[in-house]
C-alpha positions in Angstrom: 94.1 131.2 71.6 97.8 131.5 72.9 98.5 134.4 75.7 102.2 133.1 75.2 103.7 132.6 72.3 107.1 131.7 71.3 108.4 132.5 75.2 112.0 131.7 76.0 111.7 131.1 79.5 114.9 129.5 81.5 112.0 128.2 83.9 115.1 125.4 85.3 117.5 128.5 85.8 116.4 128.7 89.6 114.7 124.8 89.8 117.3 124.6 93.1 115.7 127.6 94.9 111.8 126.4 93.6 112.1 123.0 94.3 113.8 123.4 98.3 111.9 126.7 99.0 108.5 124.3 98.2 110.2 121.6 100.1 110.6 124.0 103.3 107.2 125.4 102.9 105.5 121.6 103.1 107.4 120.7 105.9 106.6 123.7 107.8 102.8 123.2 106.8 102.8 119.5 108.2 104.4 120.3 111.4 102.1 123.3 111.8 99.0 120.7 110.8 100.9 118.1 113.2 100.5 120.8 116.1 97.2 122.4 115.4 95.0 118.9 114.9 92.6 117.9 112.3 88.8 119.2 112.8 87.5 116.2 111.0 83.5 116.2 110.1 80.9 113.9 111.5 81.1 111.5 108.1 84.8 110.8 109.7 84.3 110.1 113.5 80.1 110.0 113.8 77.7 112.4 114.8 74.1 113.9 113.8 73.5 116.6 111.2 70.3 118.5 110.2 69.3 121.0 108.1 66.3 123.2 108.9 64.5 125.8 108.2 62.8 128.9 110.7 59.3 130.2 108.9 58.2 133.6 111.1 57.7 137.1 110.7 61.4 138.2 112.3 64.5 136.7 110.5 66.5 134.6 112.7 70.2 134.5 113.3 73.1 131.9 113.6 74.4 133.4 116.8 70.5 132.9 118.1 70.5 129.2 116.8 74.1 128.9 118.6 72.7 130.2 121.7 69.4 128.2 122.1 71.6 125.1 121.4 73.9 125.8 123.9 71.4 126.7 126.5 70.1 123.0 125.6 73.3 121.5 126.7 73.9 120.3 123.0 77.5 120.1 123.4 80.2 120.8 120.6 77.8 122.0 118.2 78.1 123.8 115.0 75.9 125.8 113.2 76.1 127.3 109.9 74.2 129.2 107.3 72.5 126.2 104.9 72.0 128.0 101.6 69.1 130.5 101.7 68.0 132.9 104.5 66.5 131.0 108.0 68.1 128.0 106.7 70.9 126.4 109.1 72.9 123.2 108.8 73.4 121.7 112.6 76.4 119.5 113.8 76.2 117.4 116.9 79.4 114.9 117.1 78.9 111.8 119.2 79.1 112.1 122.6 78.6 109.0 125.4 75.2 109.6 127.4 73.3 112.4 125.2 70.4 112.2 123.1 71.5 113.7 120.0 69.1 112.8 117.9 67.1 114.8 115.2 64.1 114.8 117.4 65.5 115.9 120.3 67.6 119.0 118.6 63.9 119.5 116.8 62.2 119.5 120.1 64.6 122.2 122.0 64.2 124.4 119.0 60.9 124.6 119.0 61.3 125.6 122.5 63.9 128.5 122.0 62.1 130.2 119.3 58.0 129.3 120.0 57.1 131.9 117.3 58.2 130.4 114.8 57.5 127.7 112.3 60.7 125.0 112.2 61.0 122.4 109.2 63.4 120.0 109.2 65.0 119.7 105.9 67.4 117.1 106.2 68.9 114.4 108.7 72.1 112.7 108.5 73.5 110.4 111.2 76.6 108.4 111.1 78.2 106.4 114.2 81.5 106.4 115.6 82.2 102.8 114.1 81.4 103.7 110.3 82.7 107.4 111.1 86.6 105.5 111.5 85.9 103.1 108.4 85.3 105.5 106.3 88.2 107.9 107.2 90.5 104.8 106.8 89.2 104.0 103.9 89.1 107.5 102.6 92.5 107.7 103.3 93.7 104.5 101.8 92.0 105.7 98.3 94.5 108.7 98.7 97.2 106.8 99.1 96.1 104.1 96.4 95.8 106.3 94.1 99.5 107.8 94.1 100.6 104.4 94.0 98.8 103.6 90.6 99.5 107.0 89.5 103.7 106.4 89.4 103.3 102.9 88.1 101.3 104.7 85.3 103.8 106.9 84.4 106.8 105.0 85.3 105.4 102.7 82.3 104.7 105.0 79.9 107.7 107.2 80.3 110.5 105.9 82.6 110.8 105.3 86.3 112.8 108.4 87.3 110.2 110.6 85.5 107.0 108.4 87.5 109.1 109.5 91.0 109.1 113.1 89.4 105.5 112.8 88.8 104.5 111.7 92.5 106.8 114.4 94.4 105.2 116.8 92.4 101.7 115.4 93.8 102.8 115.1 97.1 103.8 118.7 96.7 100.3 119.7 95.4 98.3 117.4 98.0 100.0 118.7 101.0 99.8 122.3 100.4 96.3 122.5 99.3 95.3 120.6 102.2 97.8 122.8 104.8 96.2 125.7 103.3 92.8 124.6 103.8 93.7 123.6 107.5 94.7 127.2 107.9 91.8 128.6 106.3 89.3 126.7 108.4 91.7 127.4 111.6 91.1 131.2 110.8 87.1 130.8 110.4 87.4 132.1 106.6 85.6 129.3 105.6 84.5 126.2 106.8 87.0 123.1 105.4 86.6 120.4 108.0 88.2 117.1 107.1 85.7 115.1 105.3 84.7 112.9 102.6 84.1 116.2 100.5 87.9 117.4 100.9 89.3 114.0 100.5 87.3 114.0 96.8 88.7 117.2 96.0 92.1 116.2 97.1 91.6 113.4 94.6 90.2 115.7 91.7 93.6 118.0 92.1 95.9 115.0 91.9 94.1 113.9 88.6 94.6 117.3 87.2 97.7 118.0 88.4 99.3 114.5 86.6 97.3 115.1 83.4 99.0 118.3 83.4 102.5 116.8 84.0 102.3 114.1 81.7 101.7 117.0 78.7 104.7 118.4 80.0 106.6 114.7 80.0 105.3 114.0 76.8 106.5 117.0 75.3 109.6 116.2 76.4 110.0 112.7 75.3 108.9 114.3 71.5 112.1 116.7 71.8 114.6 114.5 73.4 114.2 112.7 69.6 113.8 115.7 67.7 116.9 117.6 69.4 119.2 115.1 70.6 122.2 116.4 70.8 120.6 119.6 72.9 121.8 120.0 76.2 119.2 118.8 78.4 118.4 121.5 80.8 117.8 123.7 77.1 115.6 120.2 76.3 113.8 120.7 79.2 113.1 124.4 79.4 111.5 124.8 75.4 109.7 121.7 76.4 107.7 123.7 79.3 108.0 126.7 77.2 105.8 125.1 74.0 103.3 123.5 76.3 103.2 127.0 78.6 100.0 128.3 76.9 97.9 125.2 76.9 99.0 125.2 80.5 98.1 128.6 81.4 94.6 128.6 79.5 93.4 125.2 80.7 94.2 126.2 84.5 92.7 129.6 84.1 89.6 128.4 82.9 89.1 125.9 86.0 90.8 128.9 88.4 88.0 131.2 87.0 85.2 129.0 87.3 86.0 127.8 90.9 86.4 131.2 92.3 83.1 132.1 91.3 81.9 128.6 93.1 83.8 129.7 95.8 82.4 133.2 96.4 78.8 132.3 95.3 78.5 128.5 95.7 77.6 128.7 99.3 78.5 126.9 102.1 77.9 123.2 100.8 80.0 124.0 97.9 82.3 126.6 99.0 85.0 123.9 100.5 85.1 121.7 97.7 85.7 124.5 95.2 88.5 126.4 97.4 90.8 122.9 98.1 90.1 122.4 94.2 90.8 126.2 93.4 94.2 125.9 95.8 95.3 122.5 94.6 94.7 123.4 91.0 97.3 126.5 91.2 99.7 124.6 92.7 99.4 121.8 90.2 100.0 124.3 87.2 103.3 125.8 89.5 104.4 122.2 90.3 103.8 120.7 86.7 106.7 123.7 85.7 109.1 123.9 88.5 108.6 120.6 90.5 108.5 117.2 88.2 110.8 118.7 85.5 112.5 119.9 88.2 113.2 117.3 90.6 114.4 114.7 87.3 117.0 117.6 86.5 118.2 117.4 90.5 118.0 113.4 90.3 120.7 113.1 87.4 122.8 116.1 88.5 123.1 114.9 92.3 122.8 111.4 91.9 124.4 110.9 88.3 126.5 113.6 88.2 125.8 114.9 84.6 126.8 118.4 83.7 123.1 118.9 82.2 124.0 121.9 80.7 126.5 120.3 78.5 125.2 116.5 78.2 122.0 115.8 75.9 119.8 113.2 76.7 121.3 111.3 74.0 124.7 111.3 75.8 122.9 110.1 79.1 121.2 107.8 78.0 124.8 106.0 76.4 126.1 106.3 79.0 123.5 105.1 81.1 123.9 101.6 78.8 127.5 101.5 79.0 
């Protein structure tokens, strides 16, 4: 099914403002990131984490869980809803000197709230040592992955258009994980740095490159069937025949996501909304970002009049 058919979009007619107004916007985001801090979770600098679950004839409350464990001297905790009703996920970090361990946060709780039955669900404890390895190696598979990403596509297309293809990440990476600093800053929803972002992060940068290289392929299959079209024109009916496939395949994850989001609960909830984030940006970048910085590349740093010059003229006089 195609929404849009046949559309004559001049999607590079205002690539200058796009591409500088995203630039702005990152930078912005970073500095306000660089400011605020990271809230990274206990897989990412040690600490405790249970799950349990209240059985009684009155419901209990997260603000009553937060209380008891901070009239226990538990400090730095978190406490949030853990799927179903009485259920509550508890986060101690590390701290030098306390006993943060699943059987003392069991045994204070059965103080605070004697009339009721408490079952502990799950226990997860990491130290501070592993906590650091993994977020360096979490980290590094970010990074990795980039790298093997441009050397993919500098291969299979050309070099210019692999450097195209990793700004356009670097767009999508940062601003899905500024806005889901933000969003966690705020209290919306809980998006602590953790393994569970990081994966997402990677999840958005695999879709966001599958859906740039349809846009690169196409193209590559026009630059031979209209050679002597100016590029820019080249460019623009290349994103305009690959626009529906673009719109349906991102609207169909977008869809999906939200309702993960909204319903998925908390253990699922932050992994869908960096997805849901970095997949909208990946569709917006894949149209006005890689096209659009390998347009800026050979206008600024070639000097072609891309209007004018096919890709068949660039690339003679490229040779000669």
């Amino acid at each position: 099914m195609q929404f849009f058919h046949d559309t004559k979009i001049d999607f590079l007619s205002k690539r200058r403002l796009f591409f500088f107004a995203s630039v702005v916007i990152n930078i912005v985001g970073i500095l306000v990131v660089a400011i605020k801090g990271l809230d990274y979770g206990i897989d990412f600098v040690g600490g405790t984490e249970v799950g349990v679950k209240f059985s009684g004839s009155q419901a209990v409350q997260t603000e009553q869980v937060r209380k008891a464990m901070d009239e226990a001297k538990f400090a730095g905790s978190e406490i949030k809803s853990y799927g179903k009703t009485d259920e509550f996920l508890i986060r101690l970090p590390n701290v030098a000197g306390k006993d943060y361990s699943s059987t003392a946060i069991m045994e204070n709780l059965k103080k605070a709230f004697p009339n009721q039955t408490i079952t502990l669900l799950k226990v997860d404890k990491i130290g501070p040592k592993v906590g650091a390895e993994l977020r360096s190696k979490a980290f590094l598979a970010l990074g990795l992955s980039f790298v093997m990403i441009m050397i993919y596509i500098a291969f299979r297309f050309e070099f210019l258009y692999g450097l195209g293809a990793i700004v356009a990440l670097l767009h999508d990476a940062i601003l899905a994980f500024v806005v889901s600093v933000m969003v966690h800053d705020l209290g919306i929803i809980n998006l602590e740095v953790n393994q569970s972002m990081l994966a997402a992060m990677l999840t958005v940068i695999g879709f966001s490159v599958h859906d740039t290289v349809i846009i690169f392929d196409r193209i590559r299959e026009n630059r031979e069937k209209h050679k002597n079209m100016p590029f820019i024109d080249m460019v623009n009916l290349s994103i305009n025949e690959t626009l529906s496939r673009t719109i349906n395949t991102v609207m169909t994850a977008v869809l999906v996501l939200i309702v993960i989001t909204v319903f998925g609960g908390e253990v699922l909830q932050g992994f869908a909304f960096v997805m849901l984030i970095g997949f909208i940006t990946g569709a917006y970048s894949s149209i006005y970002i890689a096209s659009a910085f390998v347009a800026w590349y050979l206008e600024t740093f070639k000097k072609y009049d891309l209007h004018v010059e096919s890709y068949g003229s660039i690339s003679a006089k490229a040779k000669a």
